[in-house]
NUDOZA-248386 format. One record per residue (C-alpha): residue number from 1; chain; x, y, z. Coordinates in Angstrom, 2 decimals. Each point is the difference from the previous one (the first is absolute). Layout:
<rs>
+------+-------+---------+---------+---------+
! resi ! chain !       X !       Y !       Z !
+------+-------+---------+---------+---------+
!  NUM !     A !       X !       Y !       Z !
...
+------+-------+---------+---------+---------+
</rs>
This chain:
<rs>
+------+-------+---------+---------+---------+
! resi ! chain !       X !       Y !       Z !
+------+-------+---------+---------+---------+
!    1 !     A !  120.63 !  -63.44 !  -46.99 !
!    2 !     A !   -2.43 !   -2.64 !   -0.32 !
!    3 !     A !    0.41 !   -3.22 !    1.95 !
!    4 !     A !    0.93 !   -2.90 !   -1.55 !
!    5 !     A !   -1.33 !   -3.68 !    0.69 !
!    6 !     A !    2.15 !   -2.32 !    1.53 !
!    7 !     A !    0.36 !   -3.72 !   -1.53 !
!    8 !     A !   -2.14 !   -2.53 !    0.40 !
!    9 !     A !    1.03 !   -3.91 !   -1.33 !
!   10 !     A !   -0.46 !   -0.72 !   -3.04 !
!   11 !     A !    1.48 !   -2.83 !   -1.39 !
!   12 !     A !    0.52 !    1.27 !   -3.78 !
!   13 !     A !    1.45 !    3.30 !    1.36 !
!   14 !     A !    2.61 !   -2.07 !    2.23 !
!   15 !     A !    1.32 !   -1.80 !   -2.31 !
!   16 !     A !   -0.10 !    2.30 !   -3.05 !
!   17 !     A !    1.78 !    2.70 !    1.97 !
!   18 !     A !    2.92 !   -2.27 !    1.45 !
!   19 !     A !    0.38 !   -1.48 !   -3.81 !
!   20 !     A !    0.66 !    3.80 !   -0.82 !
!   21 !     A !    2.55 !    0.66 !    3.03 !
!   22 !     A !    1.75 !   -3.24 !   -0.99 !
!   23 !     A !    0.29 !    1.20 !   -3.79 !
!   24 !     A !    0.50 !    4.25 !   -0.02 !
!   25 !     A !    3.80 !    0.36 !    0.34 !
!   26 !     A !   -1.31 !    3.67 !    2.00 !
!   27 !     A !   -1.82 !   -1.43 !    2.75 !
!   28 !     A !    3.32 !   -0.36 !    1.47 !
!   29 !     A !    0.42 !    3.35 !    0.04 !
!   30 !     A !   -3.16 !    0.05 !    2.26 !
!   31 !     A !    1.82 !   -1.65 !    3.12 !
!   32 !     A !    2.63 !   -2.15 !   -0.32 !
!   33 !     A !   -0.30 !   -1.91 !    3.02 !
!   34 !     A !   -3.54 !   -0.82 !   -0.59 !
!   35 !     A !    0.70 !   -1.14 !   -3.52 !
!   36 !     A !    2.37 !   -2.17 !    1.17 !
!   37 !     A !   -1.77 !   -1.48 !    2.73 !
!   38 !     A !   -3.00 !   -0.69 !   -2.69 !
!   39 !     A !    2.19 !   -1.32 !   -2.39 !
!   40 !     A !   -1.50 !   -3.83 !    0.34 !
!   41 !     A !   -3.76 !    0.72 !    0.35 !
!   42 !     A !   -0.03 !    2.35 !   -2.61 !
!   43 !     A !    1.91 !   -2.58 !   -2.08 !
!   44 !     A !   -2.73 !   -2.69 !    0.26 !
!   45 !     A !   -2.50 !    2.47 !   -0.81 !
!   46 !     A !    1.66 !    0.96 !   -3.92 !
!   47 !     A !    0.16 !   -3.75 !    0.17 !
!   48 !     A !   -3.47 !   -0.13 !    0.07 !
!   49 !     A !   -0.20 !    1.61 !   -3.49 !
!   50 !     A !    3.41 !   -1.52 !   -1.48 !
!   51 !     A !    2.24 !    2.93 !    0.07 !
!   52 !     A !    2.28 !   -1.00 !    2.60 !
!   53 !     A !    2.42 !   -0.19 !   -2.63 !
!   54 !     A !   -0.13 !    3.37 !   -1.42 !
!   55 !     A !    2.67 !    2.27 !   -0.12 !
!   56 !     A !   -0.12 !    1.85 !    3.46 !
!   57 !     A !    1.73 !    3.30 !   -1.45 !
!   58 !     A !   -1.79 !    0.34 !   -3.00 !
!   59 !     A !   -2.69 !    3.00 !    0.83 !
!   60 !     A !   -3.81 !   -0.25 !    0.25 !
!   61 !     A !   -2.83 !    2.05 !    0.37 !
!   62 !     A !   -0.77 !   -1.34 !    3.18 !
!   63 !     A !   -4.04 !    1.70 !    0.09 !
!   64 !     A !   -0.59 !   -1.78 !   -3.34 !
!   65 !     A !    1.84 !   -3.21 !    1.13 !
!   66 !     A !   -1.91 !   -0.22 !    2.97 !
!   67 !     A !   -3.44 !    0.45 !   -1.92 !
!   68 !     A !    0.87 !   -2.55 !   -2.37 !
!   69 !     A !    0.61 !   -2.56 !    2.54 !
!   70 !     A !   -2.97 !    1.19 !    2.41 !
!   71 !     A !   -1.89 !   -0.65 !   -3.68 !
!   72 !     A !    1.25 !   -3.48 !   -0.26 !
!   73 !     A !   -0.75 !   -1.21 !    3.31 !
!   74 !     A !   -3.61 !    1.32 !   -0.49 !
!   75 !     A !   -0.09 !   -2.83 !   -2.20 !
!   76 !     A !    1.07 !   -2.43 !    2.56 !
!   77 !     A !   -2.20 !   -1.62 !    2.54 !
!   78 !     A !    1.03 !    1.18 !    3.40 !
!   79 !     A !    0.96 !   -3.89 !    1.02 !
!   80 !     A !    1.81 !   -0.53 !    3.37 !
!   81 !     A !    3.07 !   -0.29 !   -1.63 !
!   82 !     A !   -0.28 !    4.05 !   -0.85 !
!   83 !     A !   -1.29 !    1.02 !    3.10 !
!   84 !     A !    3.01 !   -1.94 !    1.24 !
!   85 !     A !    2.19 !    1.56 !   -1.78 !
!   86 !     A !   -1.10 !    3.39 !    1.22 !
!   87 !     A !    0.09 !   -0.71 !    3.28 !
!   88 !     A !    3.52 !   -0.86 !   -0.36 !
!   89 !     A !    0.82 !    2.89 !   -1.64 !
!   90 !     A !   -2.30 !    2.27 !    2.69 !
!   91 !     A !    2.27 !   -1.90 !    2.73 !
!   92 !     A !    3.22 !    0.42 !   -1.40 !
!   93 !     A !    0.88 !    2.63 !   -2.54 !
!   94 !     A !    0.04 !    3.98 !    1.33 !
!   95 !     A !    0.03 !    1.96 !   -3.46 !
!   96 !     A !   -3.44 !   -1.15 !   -2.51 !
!   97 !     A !   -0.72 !    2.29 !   -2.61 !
!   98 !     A !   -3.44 !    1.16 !    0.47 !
!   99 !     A !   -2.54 !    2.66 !   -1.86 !
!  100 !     A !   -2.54 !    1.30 !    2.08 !
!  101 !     A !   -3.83 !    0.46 !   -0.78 !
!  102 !     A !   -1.52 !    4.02 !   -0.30 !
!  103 !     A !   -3.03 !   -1.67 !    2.74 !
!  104 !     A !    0.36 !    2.40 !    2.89 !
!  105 !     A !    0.08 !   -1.76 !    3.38 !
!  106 !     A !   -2.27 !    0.99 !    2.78 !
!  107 !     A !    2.18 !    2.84 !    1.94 !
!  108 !     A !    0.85 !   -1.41 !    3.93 !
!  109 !     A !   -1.90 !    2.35 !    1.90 !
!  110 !     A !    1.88 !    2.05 !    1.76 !
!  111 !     A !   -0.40 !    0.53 !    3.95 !
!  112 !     A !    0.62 !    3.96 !    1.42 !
!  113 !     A !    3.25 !    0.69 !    1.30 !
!  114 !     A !    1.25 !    3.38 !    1.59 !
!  115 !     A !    3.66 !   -1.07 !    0.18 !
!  116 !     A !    2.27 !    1.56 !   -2.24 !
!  117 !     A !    1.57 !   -1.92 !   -2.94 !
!  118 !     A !    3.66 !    0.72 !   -0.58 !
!  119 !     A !    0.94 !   -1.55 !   -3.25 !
!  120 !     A !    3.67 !   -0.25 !   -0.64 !
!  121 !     A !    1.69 !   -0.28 !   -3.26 !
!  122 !     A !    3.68 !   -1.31 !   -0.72 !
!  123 !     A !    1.44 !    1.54 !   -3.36 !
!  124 !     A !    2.88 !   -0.37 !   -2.29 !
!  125 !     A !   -0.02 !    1.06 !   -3.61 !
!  126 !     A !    3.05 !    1.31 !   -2.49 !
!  127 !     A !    0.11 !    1.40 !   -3.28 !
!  128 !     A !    0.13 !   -3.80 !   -1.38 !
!  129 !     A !   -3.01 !   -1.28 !    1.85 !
!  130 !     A !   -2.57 !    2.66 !   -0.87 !
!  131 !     A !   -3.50 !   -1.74 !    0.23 !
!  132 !     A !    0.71 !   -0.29 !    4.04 !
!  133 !     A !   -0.81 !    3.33 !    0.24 !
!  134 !     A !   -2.38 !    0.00 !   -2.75 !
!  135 !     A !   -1.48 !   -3.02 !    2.50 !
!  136 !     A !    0.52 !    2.40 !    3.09 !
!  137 !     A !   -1.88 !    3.00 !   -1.61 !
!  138 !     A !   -3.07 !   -2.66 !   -0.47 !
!  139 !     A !   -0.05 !   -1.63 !    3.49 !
!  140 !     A !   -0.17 !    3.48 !    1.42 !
!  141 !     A !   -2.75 !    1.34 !   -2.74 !
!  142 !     A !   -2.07 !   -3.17 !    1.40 !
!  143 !     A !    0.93 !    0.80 !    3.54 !
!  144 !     A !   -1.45 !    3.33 !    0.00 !
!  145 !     A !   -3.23 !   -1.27 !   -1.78 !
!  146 !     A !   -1.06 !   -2.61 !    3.26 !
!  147 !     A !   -3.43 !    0.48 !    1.24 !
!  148 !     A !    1.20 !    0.27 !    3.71 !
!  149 !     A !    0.23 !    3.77 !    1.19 !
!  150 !     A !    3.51 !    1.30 !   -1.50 !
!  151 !     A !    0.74 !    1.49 !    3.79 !
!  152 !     A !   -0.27 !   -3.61 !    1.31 !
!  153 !     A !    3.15 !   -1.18 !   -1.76 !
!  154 !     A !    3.31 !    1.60 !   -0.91 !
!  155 !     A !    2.88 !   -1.34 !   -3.00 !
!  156 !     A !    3.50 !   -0.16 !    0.53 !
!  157 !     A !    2.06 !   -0.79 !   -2.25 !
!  158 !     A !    3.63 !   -0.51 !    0.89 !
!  159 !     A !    2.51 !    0.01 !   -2.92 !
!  160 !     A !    3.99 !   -1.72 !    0.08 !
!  161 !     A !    2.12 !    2.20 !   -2.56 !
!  162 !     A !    2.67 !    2.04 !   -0.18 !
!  163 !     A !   -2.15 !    2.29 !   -2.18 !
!  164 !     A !   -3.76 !    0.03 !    0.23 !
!  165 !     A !   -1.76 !   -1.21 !   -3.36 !
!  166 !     A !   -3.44 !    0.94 !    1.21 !
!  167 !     A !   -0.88 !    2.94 !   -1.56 !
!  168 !     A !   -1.60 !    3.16 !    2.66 !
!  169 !     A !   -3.38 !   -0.21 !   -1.44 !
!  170 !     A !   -0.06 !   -3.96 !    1.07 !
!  171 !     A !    1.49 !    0.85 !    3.43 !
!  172 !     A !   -2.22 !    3.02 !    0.45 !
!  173 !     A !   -3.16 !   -3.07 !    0.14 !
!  174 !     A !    1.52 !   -1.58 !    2.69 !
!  175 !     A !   -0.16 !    0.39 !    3.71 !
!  176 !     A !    3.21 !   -0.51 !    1.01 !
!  177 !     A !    2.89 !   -0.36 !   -2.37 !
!  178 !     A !    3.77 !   -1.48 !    1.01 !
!  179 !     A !    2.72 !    0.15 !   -1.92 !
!  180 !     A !    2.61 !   -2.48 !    1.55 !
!  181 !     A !    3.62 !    0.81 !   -1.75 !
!  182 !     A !    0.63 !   -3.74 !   -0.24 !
!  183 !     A !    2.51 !   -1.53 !   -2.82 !
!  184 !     A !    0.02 !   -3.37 !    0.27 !
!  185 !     A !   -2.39 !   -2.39 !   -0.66 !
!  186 !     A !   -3.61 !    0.28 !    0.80 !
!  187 !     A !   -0.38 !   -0.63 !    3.39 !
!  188 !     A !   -3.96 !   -0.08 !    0.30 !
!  189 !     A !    0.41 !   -0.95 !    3.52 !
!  190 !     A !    1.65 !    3.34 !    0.44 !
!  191 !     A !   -2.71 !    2.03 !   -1.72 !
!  192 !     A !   -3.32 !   -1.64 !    1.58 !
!  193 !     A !    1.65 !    0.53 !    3.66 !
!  194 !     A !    0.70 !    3.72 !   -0.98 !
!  195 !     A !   -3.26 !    0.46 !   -0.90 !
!  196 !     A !   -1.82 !   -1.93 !    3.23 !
!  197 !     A !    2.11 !    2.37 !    2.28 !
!  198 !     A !   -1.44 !    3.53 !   -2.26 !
!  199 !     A !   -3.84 !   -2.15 !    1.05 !
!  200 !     A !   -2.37 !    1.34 !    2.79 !
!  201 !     A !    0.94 !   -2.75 !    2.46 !
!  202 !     A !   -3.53 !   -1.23 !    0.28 !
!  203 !     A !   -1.13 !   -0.61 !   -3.74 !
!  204 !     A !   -0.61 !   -2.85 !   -2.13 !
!  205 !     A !    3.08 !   -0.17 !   -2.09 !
!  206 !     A !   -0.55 !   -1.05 !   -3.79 !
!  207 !     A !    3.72 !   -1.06 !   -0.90 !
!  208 !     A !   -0.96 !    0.32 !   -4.17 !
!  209 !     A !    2.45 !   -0.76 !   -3.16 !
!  210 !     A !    0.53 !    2.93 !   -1.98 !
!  211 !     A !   -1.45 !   -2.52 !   -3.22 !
!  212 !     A !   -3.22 !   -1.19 !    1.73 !
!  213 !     A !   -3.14 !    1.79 !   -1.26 !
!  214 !     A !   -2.66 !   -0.15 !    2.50 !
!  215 !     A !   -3.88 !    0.52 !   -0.53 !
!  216 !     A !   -1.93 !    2.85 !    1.43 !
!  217 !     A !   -1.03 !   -1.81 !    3.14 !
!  218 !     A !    3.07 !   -1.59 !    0.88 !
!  219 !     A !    1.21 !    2.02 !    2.72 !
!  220 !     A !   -3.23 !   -0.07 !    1.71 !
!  221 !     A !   -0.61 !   -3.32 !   -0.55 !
!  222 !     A !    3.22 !   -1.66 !    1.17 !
!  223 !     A !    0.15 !    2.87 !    3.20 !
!  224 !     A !   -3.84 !   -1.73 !    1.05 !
!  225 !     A !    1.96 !   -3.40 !   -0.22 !
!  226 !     A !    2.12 !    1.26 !    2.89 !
!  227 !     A !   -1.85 !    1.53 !    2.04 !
!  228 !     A !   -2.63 !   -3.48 !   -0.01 !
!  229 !     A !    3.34 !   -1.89 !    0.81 !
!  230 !     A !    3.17 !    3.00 !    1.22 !
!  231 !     A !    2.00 !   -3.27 !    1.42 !
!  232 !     A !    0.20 !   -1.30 !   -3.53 !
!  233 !     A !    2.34 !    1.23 !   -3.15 !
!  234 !     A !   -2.41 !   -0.20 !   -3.20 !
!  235 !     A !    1.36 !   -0.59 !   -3.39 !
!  236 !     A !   -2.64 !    1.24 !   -2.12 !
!  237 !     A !    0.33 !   -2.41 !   -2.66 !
!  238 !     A !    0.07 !   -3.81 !   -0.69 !
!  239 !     A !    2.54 !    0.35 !   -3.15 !
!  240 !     A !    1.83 !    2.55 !   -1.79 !
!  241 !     A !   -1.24 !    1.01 !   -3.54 !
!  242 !     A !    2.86 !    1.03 !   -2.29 !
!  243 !     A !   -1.73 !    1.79 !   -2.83 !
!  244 !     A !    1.92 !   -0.18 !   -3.37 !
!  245 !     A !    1.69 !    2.97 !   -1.26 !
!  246 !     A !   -3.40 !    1.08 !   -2.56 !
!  247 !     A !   -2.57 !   -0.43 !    3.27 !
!  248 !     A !    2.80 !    1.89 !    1.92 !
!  249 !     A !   -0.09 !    2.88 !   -2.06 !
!  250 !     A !   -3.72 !    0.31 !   -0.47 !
!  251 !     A !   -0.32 !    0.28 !    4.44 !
!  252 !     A !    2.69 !    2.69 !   -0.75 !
!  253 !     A !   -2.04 !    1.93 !   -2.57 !
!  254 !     A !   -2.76 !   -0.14 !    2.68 !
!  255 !     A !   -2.02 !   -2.86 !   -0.89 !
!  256 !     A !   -1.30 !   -2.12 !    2.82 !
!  257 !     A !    1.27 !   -3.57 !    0.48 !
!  258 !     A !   -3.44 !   -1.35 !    0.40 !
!  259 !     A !   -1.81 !    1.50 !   -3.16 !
!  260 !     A !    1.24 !   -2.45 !   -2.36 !
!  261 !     A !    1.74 !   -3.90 !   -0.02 !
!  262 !     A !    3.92 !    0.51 !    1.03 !
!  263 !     A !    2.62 !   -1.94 !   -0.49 !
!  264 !     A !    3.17 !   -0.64 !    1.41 !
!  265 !     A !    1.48 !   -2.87 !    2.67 !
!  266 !     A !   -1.09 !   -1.03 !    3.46 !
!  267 !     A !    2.47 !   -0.91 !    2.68 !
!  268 !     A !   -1.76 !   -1.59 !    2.44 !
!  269 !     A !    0.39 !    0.85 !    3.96 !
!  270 !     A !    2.62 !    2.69 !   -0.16 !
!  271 !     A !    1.00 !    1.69 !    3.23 !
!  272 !     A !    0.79 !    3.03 !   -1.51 !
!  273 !     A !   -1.68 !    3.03 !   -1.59 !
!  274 !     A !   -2.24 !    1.17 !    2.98 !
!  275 !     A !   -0.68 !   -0.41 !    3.25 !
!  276 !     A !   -2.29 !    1.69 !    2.59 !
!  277 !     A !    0.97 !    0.07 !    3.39 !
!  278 !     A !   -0.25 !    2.31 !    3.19 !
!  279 !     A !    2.84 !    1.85 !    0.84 !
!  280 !     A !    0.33 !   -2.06 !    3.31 !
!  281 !     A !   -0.02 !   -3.11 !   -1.53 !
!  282 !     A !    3.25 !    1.45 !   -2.53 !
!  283 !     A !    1.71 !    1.09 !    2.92 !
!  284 !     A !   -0.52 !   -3.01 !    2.09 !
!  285 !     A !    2.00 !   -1.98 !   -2.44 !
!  286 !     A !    2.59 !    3.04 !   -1.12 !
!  287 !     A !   -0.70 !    0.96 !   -3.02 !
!  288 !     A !    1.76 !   -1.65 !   -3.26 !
!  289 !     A !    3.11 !   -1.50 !    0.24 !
!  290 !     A !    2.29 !    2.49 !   -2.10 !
!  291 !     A !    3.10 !   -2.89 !   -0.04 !
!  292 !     A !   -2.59 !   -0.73 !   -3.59 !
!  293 !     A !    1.78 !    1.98 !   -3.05 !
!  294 !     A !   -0.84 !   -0.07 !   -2.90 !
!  295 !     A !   -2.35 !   -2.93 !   -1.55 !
!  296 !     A !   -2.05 !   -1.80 !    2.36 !
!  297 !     A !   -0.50 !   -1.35 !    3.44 !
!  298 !     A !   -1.50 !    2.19 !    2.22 !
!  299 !     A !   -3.62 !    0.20 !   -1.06 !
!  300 !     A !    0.29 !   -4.29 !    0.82 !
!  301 !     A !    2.22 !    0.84 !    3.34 !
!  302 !     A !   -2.36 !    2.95 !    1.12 !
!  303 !     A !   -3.21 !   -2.31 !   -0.94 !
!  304 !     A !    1.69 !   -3.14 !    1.90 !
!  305 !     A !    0.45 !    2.34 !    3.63 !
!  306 !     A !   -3.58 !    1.31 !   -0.02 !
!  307 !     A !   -1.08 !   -4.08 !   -0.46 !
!  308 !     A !    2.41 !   -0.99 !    2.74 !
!  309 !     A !   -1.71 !    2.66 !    2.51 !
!  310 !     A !   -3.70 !    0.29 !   -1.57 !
!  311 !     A !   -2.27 !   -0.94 !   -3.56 !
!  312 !     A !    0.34 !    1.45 !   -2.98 !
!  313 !     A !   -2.75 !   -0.42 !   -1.65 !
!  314 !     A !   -0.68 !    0.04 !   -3.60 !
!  315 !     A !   -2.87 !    1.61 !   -2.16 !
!  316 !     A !   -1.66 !   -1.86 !   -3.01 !
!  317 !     A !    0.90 !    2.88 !   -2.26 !
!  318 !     A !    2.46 !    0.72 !   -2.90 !
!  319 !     A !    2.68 !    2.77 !    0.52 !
!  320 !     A !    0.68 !    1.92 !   -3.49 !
!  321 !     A !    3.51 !    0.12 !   -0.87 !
!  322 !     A !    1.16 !    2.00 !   -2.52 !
!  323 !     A !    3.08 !   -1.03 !   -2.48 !
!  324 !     A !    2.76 !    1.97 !    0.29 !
!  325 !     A !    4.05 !   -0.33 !   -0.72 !
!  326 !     A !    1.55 !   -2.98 !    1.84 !
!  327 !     A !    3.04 !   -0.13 !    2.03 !
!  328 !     A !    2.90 !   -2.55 !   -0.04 !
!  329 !     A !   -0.93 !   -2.86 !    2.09 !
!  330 !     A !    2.24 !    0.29 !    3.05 !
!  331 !     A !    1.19 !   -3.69 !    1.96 !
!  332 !     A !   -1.68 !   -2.07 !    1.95 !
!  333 !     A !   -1.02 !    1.93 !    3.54 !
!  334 !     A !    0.21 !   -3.50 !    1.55 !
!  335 !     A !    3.21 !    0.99 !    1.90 !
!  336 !     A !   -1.89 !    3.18 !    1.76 !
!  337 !     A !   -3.29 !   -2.25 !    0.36 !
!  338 !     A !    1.56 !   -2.52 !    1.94 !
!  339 !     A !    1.76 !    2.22 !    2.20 !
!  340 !     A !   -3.46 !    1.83 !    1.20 !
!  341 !     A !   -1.94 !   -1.27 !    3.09 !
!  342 !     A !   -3.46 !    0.16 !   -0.55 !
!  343 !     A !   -1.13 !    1.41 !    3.13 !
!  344 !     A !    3.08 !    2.68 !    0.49 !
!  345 !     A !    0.07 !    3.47 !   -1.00 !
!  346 !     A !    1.38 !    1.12 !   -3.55 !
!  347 !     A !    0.94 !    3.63 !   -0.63 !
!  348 !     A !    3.15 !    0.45 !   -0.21 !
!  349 !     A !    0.78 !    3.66 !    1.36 !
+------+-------+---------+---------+---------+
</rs>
């Protein structure tokens, strides 16, 4: 899949795009928590155009909305008070709405590598939540199309349900395929430690949501990144790009995210998605923390052990998510959070 630029500031964009998180009722639906948390600078940006005052559940068409107001501000002088504005909104809110350009960006080159890349895959889907493995079934069509040798990395995908809902021509593309007869809530703690243990013990691990659709020189890209810097975790991305539904289906019917503008919303500095990482470096902190069911928690508590031992260093890149049915949003994990030592071990055998 073709690689898509990351963001650069632009005032216009900033503001236009948190005016449109403030006002679509669905961005919620996006992440909660960073709606939420975004609530006041995305405010003062639909205050920019007058519309703080609009009915927040009436529904919009948030790609035209956000055109309309990137067209007004085109009429606007970019004064300090706008380029103020954005930087308050670049500091402070995590979820902009944002539509990105069909420019490609210069590929990173990639530097040789001759370890193997083990890239590990968490899954749950059920009969009600069908495009996550419509999403699976294009991850691992893109996975099989990177331009590094397909002997030089493996794909395991490691499934939580009582029943399997990947069908045998899916699984018959993988590597490595667990089923783990699990009930309960997802436990994607569970899942990614399962899969690290079926892992040559000496590759580059590639811990990959089932809904993030990767470009045809990811894998060899990101593996380059650690062997320059194996101490490090890399996340290959600087935000997360949540394509609407429409863009999500056309990457499903095999177009490539890069061959045409896409739209969707941004949330800025995730820790979750994907992460590259040596298998040493995984072990030396133990894994994921599988106390994390359900929604949330241990993509932030798995991110905030590697920083208390090491960097983690982020790549200015976008990472292509693609829409699929949401969950219930689950409490607070605050309780487990606070309960975690950075610096200890987490699996919980």
């Amino acid at each position: 899949m073709s690689f898509i630029r990351g963001r650069t500031f632009d005032p216009r964009n900033s503001i236009a795009g948190a005016a449109v998180a403030y006002l679509d009722p669905s961005s919620r639906d996006v992440s909660a928590t960073c709606w939420a948390s975004s609530q006041d600078a995305n405010a003062a940006a639909a205050r920019w155009f007058g519309l703080v005052a609009r009915d927040l559940e009436e529904p919009v068409d948030a790609a035209a909305l956000f055109l309309e107001l990137r067209a007004e501000l085109e009429t606007q002088t970019a004064s300090a008070e706008m380029v103020r504005l954005a930087d308050e909104v670049e500091s402070h809110s995590r979820l902009l709405f944002h539509r990105s350009t069909a420019e490609q960006a210069a590929m990173p080159p990639a530097r040789p590598t001759s370890q193997h890349v083990a890239i590990v895959i968490p899954f749950r889907s059920s009969s009600d939540t069908p495009l996550r493995t419509a999403n699976l079934r294009t991850v691992v069509h893109a996975l099989e199309r990177q331009q590094l040798p397909r002997d030089q990395y493996s794909i395991i995908v490691v499934e939580e349900a009582a029943e399997t809902t990947v069908p045998d021509d899916l699984v018959a593309r993988v590597d490595t395929f667990i089923r783990l007869p699990y009930t309960g809530p997802f436990n994607k703690a569970l899942a990614l430690n399962t899969g690290v243990d079926a892992a040559p013990s000496d590759a580059v691990l590639c811990l990959l949501d089932g809904d993030i659709a990767p470009d045809e020189h990811f894998v060899a890209r990101n593996a380059s990144r650690v062997a320059t810097r194996p101490d490090e975790a890399h996340l290959p991305y600087s935000d997360m790009f949540c394509l609407l539904p429409e863009d999500s289906a056309a990457i499903r019917r095999g177009e490539q995210p890069g061959d045409t503008a896409r739209t969707g919303y941004v949330i800025t500095h995730p820790p979750g998605g994907c992460v590259f990482l040596t298998a040493a470096l995984y072990r030396a902190i133990d894994g994921f923390d599988e106390r994390f069911v359900g929604w949330g928690g241990e993509d932030r508590d798995f991110i905030n052990r590697i920083e208390a031992r090491t960097n983690v260093r982020r790549h200015p890149e976008l990472l292509t998510h693609l829409h699929h049915e949401r969950p219930r949003m689950r409490e607070s994990r605050e309780e487990i959070m606070t309960t975690i030592a950075p610096a200890t071990g987490s699996r919980i055998n």
